[in-house]
N, C-alpha and C positions, 0 to 999 in steps of 0.2 A: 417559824418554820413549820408548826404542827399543821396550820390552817392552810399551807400550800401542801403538804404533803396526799389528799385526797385526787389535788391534780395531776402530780409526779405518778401517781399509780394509774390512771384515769388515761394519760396520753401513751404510754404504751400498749393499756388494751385495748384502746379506739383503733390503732395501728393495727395491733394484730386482727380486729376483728373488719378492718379495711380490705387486706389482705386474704383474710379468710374467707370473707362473705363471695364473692365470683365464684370459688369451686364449689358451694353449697346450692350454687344457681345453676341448675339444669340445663343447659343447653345441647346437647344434644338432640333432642327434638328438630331443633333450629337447621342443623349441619343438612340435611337434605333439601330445605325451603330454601336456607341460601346458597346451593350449590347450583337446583334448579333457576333460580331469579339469576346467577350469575351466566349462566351456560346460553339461558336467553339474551342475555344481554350480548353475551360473546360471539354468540352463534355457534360454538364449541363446545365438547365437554369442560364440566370442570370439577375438581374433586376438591374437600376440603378435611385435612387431616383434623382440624380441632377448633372450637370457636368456643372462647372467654371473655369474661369481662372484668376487667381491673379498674380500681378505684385509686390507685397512687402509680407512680407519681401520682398523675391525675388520671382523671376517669380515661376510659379507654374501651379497645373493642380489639381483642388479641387476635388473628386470622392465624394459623400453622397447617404447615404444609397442604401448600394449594399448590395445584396441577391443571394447567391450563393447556387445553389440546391433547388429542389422540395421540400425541406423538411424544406426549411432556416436553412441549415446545416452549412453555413458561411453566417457573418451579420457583415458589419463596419458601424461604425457612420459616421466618415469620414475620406480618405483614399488621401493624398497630395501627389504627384508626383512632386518630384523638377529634374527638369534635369539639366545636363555640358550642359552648352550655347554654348561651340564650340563645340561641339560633335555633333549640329541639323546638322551643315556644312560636316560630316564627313560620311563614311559609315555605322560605328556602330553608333550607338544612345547611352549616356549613360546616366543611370536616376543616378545623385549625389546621393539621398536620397527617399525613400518611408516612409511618414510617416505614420501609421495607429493607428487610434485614436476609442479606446471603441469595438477593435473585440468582437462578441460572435462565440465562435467554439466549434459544438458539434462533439460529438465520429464518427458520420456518414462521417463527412469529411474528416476523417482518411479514406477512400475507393475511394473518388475523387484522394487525394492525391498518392494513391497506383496506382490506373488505369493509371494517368499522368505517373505514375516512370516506371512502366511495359512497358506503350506502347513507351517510348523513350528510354528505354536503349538501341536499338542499333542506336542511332541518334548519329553524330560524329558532329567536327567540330563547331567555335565559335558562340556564339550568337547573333542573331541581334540587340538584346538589352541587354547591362546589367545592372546591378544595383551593387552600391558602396554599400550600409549599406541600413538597414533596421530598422527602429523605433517603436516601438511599446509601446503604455503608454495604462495603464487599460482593459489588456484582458481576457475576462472570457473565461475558457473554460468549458465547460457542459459535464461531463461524469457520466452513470448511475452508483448511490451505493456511491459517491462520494463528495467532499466537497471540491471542487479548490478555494483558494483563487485567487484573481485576480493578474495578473501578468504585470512586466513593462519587456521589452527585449530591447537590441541592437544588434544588428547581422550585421556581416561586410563581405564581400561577395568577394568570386575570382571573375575572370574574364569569368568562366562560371557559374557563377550565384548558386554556391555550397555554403554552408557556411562555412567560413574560421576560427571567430573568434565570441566568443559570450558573452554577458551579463543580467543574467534574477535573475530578482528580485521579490519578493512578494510585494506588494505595502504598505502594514503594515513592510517592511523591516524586516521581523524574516526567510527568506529564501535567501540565493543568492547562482548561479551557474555560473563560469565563465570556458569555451573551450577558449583555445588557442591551435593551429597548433602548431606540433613538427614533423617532417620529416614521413610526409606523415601521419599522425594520430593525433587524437584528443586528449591533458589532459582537467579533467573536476575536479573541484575544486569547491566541495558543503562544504557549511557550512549553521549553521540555529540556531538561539537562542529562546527560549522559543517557538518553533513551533508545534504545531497540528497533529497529522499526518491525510492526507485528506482522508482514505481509509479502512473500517474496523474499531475498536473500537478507539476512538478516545485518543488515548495515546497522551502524552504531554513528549516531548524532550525536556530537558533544554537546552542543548548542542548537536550538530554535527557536525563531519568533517570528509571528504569526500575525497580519490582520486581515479579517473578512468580514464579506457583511452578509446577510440574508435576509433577501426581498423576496417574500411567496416562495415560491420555485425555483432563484435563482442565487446562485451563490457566488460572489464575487472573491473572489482571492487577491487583495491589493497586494499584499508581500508576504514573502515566504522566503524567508535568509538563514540560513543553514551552516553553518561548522564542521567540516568532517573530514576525516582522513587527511590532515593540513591545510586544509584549504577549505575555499567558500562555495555558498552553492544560492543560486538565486533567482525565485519564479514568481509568475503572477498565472491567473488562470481563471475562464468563468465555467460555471460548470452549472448546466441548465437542465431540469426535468419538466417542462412548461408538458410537453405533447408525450416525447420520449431522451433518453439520457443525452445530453452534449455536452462537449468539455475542448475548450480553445485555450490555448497559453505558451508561454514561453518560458527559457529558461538560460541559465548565464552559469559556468563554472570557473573556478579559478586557481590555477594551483593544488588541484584536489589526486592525493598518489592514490595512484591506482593497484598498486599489488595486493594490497589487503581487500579491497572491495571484490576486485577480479576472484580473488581465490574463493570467496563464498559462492559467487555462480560458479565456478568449475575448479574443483581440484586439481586438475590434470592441467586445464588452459593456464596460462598466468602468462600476465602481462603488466609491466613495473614504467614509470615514467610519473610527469606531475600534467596533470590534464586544463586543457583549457578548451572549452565548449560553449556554441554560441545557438541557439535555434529555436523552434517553434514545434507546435506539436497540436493533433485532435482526435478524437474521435468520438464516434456516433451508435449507440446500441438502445437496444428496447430495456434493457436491464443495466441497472450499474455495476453489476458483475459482469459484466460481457465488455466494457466499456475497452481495459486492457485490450483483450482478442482485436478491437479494430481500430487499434491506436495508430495514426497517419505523422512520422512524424520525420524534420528535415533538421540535421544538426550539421554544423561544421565544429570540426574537432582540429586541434593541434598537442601530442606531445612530446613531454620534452627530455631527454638525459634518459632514457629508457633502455628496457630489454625484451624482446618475443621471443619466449621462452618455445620448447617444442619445432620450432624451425628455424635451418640456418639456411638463407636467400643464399650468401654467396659461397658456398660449398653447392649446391645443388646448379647454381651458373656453372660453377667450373667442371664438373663432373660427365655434366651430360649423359646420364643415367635413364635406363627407360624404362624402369620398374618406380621409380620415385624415392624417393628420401623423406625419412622423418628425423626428429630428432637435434638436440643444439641449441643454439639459441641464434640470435640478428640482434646484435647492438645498435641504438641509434642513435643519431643526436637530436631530428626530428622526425614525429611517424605524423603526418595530415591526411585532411580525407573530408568526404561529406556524409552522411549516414544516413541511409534512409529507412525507415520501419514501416514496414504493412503489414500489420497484424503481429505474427510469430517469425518474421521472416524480416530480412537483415541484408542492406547492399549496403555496401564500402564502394563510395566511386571515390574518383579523382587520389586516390592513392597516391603517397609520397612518402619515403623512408627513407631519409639521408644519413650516411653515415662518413668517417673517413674516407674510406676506399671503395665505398655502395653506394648507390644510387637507385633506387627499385619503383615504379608504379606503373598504377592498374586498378584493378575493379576485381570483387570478391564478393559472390553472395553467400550466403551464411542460412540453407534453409528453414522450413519449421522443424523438420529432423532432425539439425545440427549438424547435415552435411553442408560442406564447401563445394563451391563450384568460379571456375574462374583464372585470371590469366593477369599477371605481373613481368612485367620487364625489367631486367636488372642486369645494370652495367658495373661492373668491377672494377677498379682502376689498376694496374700492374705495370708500370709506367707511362707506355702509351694505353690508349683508350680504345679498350673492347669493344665491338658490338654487344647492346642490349641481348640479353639475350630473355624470353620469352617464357616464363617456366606457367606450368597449370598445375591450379592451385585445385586438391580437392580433398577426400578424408572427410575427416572431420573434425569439431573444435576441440572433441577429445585427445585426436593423432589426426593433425593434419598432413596432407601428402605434394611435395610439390618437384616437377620430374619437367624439363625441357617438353613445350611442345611437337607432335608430328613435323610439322612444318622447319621449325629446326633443327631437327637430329636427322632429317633431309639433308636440307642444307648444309650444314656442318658436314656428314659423311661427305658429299659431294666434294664441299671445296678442301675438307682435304686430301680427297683421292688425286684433285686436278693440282695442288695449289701446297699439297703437304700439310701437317700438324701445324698449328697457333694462324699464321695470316689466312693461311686455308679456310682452317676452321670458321673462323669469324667471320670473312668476307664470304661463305657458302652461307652460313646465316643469317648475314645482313642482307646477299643476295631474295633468298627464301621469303621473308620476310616483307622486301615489298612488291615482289611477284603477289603473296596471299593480299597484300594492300592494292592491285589496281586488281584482282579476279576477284575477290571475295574468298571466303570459304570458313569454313571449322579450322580443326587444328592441324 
């Protein structure tokens, strides 16, 4: 035991003196050459809080607190450069591993990034340094309107420093996306459990899964199957940046209730039923942010066993009110229609609300405001069968308002002045009614 015991002492001060020797190494000198050499490369400022070199685990090159952009548009905590050791001897350099620990990345450094791609696409030929994999544990990224959870990644890199192969995860683990290379493109394989969506109302996904592929510029979406709110939800989509942003696709819903989704876009609107949705959708912007703003899109909807909370249709037939009525609800057994979206802005054609004793449709536009504008007919049943009667719709999706047209509270007064209350009434309305149908006119 005596003759190993010079060892026993031997391998703990080689450690400590492993450990110790980088702070003894001056680098400070350094922290301005490589802030300067990075900000050229970046074409942006860049600062760097601290730069070490460790010898364990393995050798190493420690970067702390770096600030990329006038605007600290990229920020790491800290940033470990481990190289191939025989690679310092060779012509290329190659770094094994980049590990970056606690990035923050805002939306702006999507524009450094763009300037770097622009100004080298036509740079040929291999690079002076590459990098094997890239590590990344706890990164926020910060985009406006938005709510990214943090993210861990692995990304495994060719030999021109493109990315070959990837793994990105949510840190709460209810997100993962894995790229692998397939002859010359990308498969991408999302799935996600009980997840959030980060963008817009915040809907809750019990279930996802994903497959896409990405060829250069283009992104194909073969499926996209979705779980939520009791029901399925089901798209495909190509979504193209060749010249500027395009995105063409469809979508299928099935049994999906809607009182819980409805209440996240408006407190006040609520509308309950089990949804079934069939349609297509596009659009076209210079930016993938703007992409939403000019979304083209055509859906047929059906549903079913529901309630429209905020307006009662057949209380406002009966009433003949010229101020308008809010409030109540309209039971149905089915509400159908077709949808159409331009932009911020919302029509409801071909309307249809059946109920027991109701019958209601019509056409309702839904501005960018979130004013209503528009005109429903609804016939009541009270043994024999009422004239439709005409109501306009307007308010808004906060307190909608809907009150008998001009044209029938015309007609209605008329025929019961000649004709008396109930047959009066009606038949001055049905009169009204196709008088405005062979002249034209508003209301």
């Amino acid at each position: 035991m005596q003759k190993y015991r010079p060892i026993l002492i031997a391998i703990p001060i080689i450690l400590i003196v492993l450990v110790v020797i980088p702070f003894l190494i001056p680098m400070s000198t350094h922290i301005n050459r490589a802030e300067q050499a990075a900000s050229d490369a970046l074409r942006v400022p860049v600062k760097i809080g601290g730069l070490r070199v460790a010898l364990l685990p393995t050798p190493r090159l420690n970067v702390s607190d770096v600030v990329v952009g006038s605007d600290e548009d990229f920020m790491v905590e800290n940033l470990a450069v481990v190289p191939a050791i025989f690679s310092l001897f060779s012509g290329v350099k190659t770094i094994s591993s980049l590990k970056v620990e606690r990035p923050v990345i805002k939306q702006s450094a999507m524009d450094i990034v763009a300037t770097l791609t622009n100004s080298d696409a036509g740079e040929s030929g291999p690079a002076k340094v590459t990098i094997r994999e890239i590590s990344i544990r706890q990164a926020q990224l910060v985009w406006p309107e938005m709510n990214l959870p943090e993210l861990d990644a692995d990304i495994a890199l060719t030999a021109e420093n493109k990315p070959e192969s990837a793994r990105i995860t949510t840190t709460d683990g209810k997100l993962r996306v894995d790229l692998t290379p397939e002859d010359g493109r990308q498969l991408i394989t999302l799935s996600a459990k009980s997840w959030t969506l980060p963008a817009g109302p915040a809907f809750l996904i019990d279930e996802l899964a994903g497959q896409m592929v990405l060829t250069g510029k283009t992104l194909t979406i073969e499926k996209l199957d979705a779980k939520l709110y009791g029901g399925k939800l089901h798209a495909d989509a190509v979504l193209d940046w060749q010249n500027h942003w395009q995105l063409n696709g469809k979508l299928l819903a099935e049994e999906v209730e809607l009182s819980k989704p409805v209440g996240l876009i408006s407190k006040s609107t609520q509308l309950s039923g089990k949804l079934a949705a069939d349609g297509s959708y596009k659009a076209a912007a210079k930016t993938a942010g703007k992409l939403l703003d000019q979304l083209q899109a055509d859906i047929k909807f059906n549903l079913q066993d529901g309630v429209l909370h905020g307006v009662d249709l057949a209380k406002a037939a009966t009433l003949l009110v010229t101020k308008g009525t809010s409030g109540g609800q309209t039971q149905f057994d089915t509400l159908s229609g077709l949808l159409n979206v331009s932009g911020k802005q919302y029509h409801l054609r071909d309307l249809l609300v059946v109920s027991g004793l109701l019958k209601a449709s019509g056409d309702v536009k839904i501005k960018a405001d979130k004013t209503l504008d528009g005109v429903v007919k609804v016939e009541v049943r009270k043994g024999a069968t009422l004239a439709a009667v005409p109501l306009q719709v307007s308010g808004s999706t906060e307190k909608p308002l809907v009150f008998p047209t001009k044209a029938a509270l015309a007609g209605a007064a008329a025929g019961t002045a000649i004709l008396g209350p109930g047959v009066g009434t009606s038949l001055g309305m049905q009169a009204a009614e196709k008088v405005k149908g062979l002249f034209g006119g508003g209301d």
